[in-house]
C-alpha positions as CSV (number, residue, x, y, z in Angstrom):
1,X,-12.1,43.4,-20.1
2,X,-9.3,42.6,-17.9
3,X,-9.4,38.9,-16.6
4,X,-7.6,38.9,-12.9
5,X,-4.6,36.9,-12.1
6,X,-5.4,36.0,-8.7
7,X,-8.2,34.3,-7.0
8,X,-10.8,36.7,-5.3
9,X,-10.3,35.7,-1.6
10,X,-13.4,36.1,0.3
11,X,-15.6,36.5,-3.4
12,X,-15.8,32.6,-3.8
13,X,-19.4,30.9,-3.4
14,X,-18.2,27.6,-2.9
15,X,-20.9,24.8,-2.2
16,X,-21.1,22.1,0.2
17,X,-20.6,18.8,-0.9
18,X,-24.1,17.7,0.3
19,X,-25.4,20.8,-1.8
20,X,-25.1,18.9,-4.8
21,X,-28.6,16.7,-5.7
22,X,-28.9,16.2,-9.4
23,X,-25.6,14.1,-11.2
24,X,-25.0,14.8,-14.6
25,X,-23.5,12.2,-16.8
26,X,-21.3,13.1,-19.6
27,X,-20.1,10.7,-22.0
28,X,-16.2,11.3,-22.5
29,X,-16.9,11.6,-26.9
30,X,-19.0,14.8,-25.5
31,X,-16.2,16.0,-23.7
32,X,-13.8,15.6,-26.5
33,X,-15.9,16.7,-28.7
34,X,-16.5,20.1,-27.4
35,X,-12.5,20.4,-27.0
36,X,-12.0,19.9,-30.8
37,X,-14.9,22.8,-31.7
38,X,-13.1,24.8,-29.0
39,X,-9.4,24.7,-31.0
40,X,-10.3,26.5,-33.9
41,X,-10.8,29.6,-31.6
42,X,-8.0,29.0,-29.4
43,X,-6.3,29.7,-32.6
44,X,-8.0,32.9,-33.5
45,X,-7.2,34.4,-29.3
46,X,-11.1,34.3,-28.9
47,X,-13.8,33.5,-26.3
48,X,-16.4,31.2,-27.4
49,X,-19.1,29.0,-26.5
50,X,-21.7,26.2,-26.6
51,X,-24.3,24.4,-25.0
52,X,-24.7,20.6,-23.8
53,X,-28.0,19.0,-24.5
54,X,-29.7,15.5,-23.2
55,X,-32.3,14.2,-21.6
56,X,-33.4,15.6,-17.8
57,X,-35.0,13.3,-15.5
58,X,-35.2,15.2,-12.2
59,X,-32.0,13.8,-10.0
60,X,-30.4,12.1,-13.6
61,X,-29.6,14.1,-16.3
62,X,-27.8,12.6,-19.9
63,X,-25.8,14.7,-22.2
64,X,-26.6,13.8,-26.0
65,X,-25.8,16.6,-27.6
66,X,-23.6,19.8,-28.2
67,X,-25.2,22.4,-29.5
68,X,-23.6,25.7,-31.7
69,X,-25.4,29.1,-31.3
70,X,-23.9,31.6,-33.7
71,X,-21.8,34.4,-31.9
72,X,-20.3,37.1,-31.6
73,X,-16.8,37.2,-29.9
74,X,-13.4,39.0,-28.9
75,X,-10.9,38.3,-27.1
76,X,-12.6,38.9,-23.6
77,X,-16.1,37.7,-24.3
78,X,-18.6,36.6,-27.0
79,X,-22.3,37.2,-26.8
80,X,-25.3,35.2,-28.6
81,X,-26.7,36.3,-31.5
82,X,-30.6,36.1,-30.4
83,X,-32.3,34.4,-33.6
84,X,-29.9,32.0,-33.9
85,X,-30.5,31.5,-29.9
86,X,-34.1,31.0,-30.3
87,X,-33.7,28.7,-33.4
88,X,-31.3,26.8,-31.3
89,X,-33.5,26.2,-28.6
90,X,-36.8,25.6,-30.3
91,X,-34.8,22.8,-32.3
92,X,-33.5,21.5,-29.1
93,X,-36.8,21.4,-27.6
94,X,-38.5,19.8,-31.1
95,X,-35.9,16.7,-30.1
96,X,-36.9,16.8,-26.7
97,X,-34.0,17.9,-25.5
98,X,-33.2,20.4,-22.6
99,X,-30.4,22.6,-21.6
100,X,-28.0,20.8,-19.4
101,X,-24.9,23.5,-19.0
102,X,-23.5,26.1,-20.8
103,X,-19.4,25.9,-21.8
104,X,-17.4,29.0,-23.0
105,X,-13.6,30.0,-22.6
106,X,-11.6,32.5,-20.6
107,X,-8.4,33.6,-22.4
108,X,-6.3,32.6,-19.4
109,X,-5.9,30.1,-16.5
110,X,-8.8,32.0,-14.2
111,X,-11.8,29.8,-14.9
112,X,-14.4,31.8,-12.4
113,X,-17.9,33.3,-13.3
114,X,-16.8,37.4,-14.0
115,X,-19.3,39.3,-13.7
116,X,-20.2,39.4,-17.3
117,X,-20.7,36.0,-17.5
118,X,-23.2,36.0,-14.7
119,X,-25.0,38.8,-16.0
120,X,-25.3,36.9,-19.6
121,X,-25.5,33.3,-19.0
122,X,-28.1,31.2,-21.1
123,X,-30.2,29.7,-17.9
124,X,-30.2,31.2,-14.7
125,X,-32.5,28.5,-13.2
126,X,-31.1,26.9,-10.1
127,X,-29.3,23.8,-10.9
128,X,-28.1,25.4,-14.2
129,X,-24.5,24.4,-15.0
130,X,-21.7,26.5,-16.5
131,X,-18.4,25.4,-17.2
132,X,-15.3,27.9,-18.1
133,X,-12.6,26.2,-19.8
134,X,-9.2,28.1,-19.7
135,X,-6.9,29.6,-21.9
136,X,-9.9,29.8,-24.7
137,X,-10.1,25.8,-24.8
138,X,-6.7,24.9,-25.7
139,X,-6.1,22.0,-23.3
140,X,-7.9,18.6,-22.5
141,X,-7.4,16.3,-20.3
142,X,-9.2,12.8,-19.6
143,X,-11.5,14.5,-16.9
144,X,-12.4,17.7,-15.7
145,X,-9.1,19.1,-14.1
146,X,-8.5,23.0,-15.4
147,X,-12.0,23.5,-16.0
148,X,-14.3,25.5,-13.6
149,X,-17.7,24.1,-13.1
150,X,-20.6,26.3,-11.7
151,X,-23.8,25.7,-10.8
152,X,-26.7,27.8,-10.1
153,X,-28.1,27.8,-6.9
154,X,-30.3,30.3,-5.2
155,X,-30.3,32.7,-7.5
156,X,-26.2,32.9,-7.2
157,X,-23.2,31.3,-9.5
158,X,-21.3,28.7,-6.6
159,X,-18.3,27.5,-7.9
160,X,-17.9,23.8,-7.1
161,X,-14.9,21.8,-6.2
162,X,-13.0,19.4,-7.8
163,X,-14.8,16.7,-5.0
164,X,-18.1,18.7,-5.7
165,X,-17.9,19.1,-9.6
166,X,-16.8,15.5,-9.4
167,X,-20.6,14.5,-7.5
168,X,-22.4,16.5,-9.3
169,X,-21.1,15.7,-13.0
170,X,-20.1,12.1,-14.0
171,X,-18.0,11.1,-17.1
172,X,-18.8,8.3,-18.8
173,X,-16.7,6.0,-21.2
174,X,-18.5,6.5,-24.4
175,X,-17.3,2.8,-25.9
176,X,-17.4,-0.5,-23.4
177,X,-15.0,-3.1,-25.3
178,X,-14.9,-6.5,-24.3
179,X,-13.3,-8.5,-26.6
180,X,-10.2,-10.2,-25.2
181,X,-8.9,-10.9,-28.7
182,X,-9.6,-10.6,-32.5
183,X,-8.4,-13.7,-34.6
184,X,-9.4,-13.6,-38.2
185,X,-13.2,-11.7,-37.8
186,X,-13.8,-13.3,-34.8
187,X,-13.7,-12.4,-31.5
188,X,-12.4,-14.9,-28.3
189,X,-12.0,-15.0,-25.5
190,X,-11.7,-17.1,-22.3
191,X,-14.7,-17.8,-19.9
């Protein structure tokens, strides 16, 4: 499969910034995380995926989890093997655990839905998330920059903007330190 260059012009669903009604946090140790199960198959020129797990409350949703499927994958796509799909999901749901979004690579800087992915993504419920992280996971940043964020939303793929993706999911810092100072196993600090 041939991955286009340029942007489709006119093709683009892009969303409206009031679209966006559930906010997804995502703790930054997720984030990383998926980057560093990504390399090993930047390596190998292969796509890949995985799914983000957590806890859905209606308008807040938690990532807790990154979950592997096994797969099957070239250089242009992967697919799912189905047993390990179900077994995946059953576990997930045993832990009480729902799909939040779906992550997989594109071999170059193009991070849209082709139509392939659309056709083969994990949830097609609306408010389903998938993210396509470029050049088959290589680079990371502290955020979301480089990586294309869709959501599902009338029975379409919309690709949000870096203003809507930035709405819709929220990163978190996974460690909140407060010490000022550590002097011999004990922390001070001035108040």
């Amino acid at each position: 499969m041939k991955w286009p260059r340029k942007r489709p012009k006119a093709t683009l669903n892009v969303a409206s910034a009031s679209d966006v009604s559930q906010r997804l946090y995502l703790p930054q140790s997720v984030l990383r995380r998926t980057h560093e199960i990504l390399l090993p198959y930047w390596r190998e020129g292969v796509e890949t995926a995985c799914f983000w797990f957590g806890v859905d409350a209606g308008q807040l949703q938690v990532v807790t989890t990154v979950a592997l499927p096994k797969l099957y994958q070239t250089s242009g796509n992967y697919s799912v093997e189905m047993t390990s799909l179900r077994r995946m999901a059953g576990q997930m749901r045993l832990s009480g655990l729902t799909n939040l979004a779906q992550v997989h690579t594109h071999p170059t800087d193009w991070v849209n839905h082709s139509p392939y992915d659309d056709e083969h993504s994990y949830s097609t419920r609306d408010g389903a998330l998938s993210l396509v992280w470029a050049f088959y996971g290589a680079r990371l940043g502290h955020d979301l920059s480089g990586i294309g964020v869709h959501e599902r939303r009338n029975g379409k793929w919309i690709h949000l903007d870096e203003a809507q993706t930035g709405k819709r999911i929220h990163l978190v810092d996974d460690l909140a330190d407060f010490r000022w100072e550590i002097k011999r196993g004990r922390a001070s600090h001035d108040e």
